[in-house]
OpenMM code with the backbone's topology and positions (N, CA, C; nanometers):
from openmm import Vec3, app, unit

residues = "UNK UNK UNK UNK UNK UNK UNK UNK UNK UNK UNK UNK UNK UNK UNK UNK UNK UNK UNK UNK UNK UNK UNK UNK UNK UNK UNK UNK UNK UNK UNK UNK UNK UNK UNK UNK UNK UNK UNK UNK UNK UNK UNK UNK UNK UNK UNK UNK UNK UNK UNK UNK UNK UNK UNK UNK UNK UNK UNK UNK UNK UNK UNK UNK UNK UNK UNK UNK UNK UNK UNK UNK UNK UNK UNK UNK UNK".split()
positions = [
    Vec3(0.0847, -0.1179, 0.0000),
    Vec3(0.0000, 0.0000, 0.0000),
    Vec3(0.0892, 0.1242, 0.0000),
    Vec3(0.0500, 0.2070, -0.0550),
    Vec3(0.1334, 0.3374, -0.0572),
    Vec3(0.1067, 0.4267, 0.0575),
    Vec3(0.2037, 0.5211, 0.0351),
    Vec3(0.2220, 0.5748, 0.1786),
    Vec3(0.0746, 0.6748, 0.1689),
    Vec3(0.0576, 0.7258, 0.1314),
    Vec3(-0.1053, 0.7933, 0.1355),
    Vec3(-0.2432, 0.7164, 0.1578),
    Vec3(-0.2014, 0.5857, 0.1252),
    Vec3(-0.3235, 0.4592, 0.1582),
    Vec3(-0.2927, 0.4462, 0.3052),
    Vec3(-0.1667, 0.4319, 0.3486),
    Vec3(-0.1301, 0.3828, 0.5052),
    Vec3(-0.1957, 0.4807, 0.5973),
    Vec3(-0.1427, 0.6439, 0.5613),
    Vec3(-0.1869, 0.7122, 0.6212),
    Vec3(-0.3534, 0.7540, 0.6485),
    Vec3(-0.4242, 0.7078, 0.5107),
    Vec3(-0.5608, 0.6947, 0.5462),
    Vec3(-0.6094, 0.6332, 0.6112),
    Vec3(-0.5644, 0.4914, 0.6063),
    Vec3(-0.6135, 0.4182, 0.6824),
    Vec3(-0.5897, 0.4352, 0.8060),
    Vec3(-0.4604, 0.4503, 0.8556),
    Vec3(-0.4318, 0.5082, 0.9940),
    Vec3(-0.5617, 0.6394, 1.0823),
    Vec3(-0.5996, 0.6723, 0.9621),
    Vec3(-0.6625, 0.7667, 1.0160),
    Vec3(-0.7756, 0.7364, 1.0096),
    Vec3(-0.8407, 0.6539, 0.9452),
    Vec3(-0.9481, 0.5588, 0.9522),
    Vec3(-0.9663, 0.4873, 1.0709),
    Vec3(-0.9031, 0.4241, 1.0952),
    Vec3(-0.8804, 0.3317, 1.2632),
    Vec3(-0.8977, 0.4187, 1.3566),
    Vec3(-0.8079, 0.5761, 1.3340),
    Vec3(-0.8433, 0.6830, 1.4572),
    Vec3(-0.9815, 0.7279, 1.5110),
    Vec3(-1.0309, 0.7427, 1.3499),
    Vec3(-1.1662, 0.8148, 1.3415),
    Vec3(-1.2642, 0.7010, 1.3374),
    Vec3(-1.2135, 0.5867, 1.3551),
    Vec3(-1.3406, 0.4963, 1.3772),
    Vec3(-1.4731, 0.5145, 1.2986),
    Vec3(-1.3806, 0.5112, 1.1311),
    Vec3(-1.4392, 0.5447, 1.0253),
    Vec3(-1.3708, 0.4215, 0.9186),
    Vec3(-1.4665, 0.3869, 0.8350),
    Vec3(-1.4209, 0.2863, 0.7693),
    Vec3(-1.3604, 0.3626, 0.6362),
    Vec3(-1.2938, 0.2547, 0.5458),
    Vec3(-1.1587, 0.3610, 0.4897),
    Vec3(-1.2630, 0.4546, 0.3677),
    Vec3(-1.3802, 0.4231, 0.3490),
    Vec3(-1.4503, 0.4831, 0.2421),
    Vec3(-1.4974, 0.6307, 0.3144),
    Vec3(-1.5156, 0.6119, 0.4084),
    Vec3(-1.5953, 0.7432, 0.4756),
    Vec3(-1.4378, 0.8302, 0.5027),
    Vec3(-1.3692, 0.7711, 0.5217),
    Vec3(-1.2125, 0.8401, 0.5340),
    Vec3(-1.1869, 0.9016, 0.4263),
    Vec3(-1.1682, 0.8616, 0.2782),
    Vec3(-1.1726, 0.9057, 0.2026),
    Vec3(-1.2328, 0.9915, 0.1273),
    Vec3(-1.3390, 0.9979, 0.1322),
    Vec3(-1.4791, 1.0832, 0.1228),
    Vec3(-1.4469, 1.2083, 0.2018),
    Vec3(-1.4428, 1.1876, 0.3409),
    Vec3(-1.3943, 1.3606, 0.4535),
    Vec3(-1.3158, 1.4032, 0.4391),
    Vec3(-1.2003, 1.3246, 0.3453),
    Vec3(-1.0887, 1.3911, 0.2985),
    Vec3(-1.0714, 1.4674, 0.1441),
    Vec3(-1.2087, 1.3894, 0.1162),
    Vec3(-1.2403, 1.4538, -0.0288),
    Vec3(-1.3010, 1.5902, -0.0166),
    Vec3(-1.4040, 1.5830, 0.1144),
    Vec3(-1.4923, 1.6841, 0.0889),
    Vec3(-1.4160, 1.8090, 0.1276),
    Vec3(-1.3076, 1.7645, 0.2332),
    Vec3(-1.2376, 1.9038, 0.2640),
    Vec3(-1.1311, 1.9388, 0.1114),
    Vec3(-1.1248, 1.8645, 0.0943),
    Vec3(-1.0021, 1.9092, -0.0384),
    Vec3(-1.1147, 1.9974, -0.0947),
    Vec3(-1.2279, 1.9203, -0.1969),
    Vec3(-1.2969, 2.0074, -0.2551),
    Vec3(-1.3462, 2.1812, -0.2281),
    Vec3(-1.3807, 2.1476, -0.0918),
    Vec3(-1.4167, 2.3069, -0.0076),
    Vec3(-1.3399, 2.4093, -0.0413),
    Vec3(-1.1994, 2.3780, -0.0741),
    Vec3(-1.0967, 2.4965, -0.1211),
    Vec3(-1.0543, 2.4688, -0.2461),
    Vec3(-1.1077, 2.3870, -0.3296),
    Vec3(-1.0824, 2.3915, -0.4733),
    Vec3(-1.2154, 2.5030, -0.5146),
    Vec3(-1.1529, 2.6314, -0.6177),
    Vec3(-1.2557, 2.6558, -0.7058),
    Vec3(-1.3098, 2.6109, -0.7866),
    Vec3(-1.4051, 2.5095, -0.8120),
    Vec3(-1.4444, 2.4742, -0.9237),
    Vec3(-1.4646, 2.4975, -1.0561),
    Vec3(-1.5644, 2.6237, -0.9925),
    Vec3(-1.6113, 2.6990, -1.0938),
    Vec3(-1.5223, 2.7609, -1.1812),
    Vec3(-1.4219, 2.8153, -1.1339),
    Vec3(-1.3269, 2.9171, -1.1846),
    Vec3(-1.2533, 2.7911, -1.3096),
    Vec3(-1.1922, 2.6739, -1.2025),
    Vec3(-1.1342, 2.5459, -1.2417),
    Vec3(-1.1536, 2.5182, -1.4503),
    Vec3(-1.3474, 2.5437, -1.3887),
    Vec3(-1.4198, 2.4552, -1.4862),
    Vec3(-1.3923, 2.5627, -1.6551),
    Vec3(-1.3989, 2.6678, -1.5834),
    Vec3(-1.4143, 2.8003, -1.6541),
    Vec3(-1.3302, 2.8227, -1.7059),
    Vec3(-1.1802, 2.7795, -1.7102),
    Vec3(-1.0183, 2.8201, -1.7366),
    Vec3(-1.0205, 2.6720, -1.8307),
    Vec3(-1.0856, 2.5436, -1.7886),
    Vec3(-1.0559, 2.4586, -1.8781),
    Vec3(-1.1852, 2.4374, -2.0209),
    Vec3(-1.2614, 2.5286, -2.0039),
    Vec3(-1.3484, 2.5134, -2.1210),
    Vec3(-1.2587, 2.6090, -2.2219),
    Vec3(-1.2454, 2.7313, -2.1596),
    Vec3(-1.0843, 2.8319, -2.2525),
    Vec3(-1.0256, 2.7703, -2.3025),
    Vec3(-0.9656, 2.6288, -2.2195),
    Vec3(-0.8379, 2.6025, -2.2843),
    Vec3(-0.8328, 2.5057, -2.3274),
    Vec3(-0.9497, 2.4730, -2.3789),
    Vec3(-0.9908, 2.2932, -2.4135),
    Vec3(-0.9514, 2.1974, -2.3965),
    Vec3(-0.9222, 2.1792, -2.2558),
    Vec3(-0.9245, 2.0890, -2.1587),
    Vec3(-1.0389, 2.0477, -2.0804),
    Vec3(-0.9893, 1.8780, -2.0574),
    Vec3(-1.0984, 1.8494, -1.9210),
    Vec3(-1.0864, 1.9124, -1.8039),
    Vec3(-1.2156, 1.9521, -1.6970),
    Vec3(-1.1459, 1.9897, -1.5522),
    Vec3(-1.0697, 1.9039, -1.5178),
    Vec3(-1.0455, 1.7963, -1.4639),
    Vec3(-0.9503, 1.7472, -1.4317),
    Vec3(-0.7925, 1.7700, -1.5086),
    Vec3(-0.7542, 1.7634, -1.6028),
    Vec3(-0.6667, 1.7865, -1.6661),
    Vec3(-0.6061, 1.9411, -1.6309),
    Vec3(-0.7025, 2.0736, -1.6549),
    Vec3(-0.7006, 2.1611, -1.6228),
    Vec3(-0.6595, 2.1653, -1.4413),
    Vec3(-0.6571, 2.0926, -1.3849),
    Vec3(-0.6244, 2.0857, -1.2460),
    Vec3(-0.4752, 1.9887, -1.2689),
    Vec3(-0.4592, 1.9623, -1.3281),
    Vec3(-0.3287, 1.8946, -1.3058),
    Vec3(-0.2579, 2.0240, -1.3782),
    Vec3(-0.2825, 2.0995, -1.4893),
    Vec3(-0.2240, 2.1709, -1.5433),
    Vec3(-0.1743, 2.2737, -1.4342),
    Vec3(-0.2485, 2.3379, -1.4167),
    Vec3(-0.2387, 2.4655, -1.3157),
    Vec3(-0.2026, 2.4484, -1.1701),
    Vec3(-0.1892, 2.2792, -1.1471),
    Vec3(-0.0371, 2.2410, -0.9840),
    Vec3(0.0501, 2.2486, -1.0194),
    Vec3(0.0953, 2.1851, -1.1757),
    Vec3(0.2140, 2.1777, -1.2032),
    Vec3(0.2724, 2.3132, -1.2619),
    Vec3(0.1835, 2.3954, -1.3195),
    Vec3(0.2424, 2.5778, -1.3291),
    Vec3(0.2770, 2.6068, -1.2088),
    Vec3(0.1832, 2.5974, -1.1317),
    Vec3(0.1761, 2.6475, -0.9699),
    Vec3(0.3188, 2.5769, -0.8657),
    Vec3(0.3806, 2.4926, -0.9216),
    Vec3(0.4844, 2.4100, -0.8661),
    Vec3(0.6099, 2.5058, -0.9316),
    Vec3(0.5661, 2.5275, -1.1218),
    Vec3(0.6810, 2.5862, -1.1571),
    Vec3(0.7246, 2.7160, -1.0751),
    Vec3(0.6344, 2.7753, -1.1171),
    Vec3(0.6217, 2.9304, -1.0298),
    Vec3(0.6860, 2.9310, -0.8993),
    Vec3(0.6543, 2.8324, -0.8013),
    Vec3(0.7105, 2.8567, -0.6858),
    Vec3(0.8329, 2.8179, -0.7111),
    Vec3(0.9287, 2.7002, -0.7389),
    Vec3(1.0615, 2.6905, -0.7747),
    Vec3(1.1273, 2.8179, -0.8120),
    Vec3(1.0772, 2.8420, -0.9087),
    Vec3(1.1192, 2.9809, -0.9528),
    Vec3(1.1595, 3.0785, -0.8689),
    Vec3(1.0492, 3.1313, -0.7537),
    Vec3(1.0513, 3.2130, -0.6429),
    Vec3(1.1495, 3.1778, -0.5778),
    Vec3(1.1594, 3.0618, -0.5323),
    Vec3(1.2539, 3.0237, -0.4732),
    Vec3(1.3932, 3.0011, -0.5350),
    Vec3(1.4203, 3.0012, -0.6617),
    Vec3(1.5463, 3.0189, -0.7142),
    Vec3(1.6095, 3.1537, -0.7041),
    Vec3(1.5005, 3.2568, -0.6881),
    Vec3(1.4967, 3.4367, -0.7120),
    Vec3(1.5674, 3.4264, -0.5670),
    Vec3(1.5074, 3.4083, -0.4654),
    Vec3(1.5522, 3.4086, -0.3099),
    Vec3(1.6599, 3.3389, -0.2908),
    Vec3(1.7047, 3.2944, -0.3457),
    Vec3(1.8188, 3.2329, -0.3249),
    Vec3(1.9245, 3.2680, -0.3494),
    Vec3(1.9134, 3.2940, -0.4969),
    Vec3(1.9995, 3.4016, -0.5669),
    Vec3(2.0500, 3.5467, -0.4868),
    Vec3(1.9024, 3.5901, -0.4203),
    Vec3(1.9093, 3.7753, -0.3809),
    Vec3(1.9250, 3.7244, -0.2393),
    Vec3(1.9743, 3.6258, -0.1719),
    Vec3(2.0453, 3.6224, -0.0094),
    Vec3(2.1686, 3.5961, -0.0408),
    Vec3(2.1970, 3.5562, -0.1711),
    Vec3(2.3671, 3.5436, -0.1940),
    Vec3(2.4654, 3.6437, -0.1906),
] * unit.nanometer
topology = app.Topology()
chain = topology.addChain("A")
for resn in residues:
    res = topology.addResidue(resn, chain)
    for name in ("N", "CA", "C"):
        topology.addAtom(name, app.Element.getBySymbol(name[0]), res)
């Protein structure tokens, strides 16, 4: 099992929740701070699926911060 399955489940056993309802409360909080709408709205633009469009815009969102952090690194040198 992978380490994100272990940890669910771990937390499943805590919460004296079986691993589906674990997964699910962990879904619903993820979702709560995903925009959807916006999500849905950026991937009809860009003719993409939402989902796809969400992988797109972590992995910009990953570039971007590297970046920042290459800038800071650079300007404490």
């Amino acid at each position: 099992m992978s380490p994100v399955g272990q940890k669910l489940q771990e937390n499943a056993k805590k919460n004296r929740r079986s691993l589906h309802q674990e997964l699910e409360s962990n879904l619903v909080l993820f979702n709560e701070q995903i925009p959807t709408e916006e999500i849905s709205r950026l991937a009809e633009i860009s003719q993409r699926n939402p989902d796809q469009m969400l992988i797109h815009l972590v992995l910009l969102g990953l570039q971007v911060y590297r970046e920042k952090e290459e800038l800071g690194e650079k300007g404490s040198e």
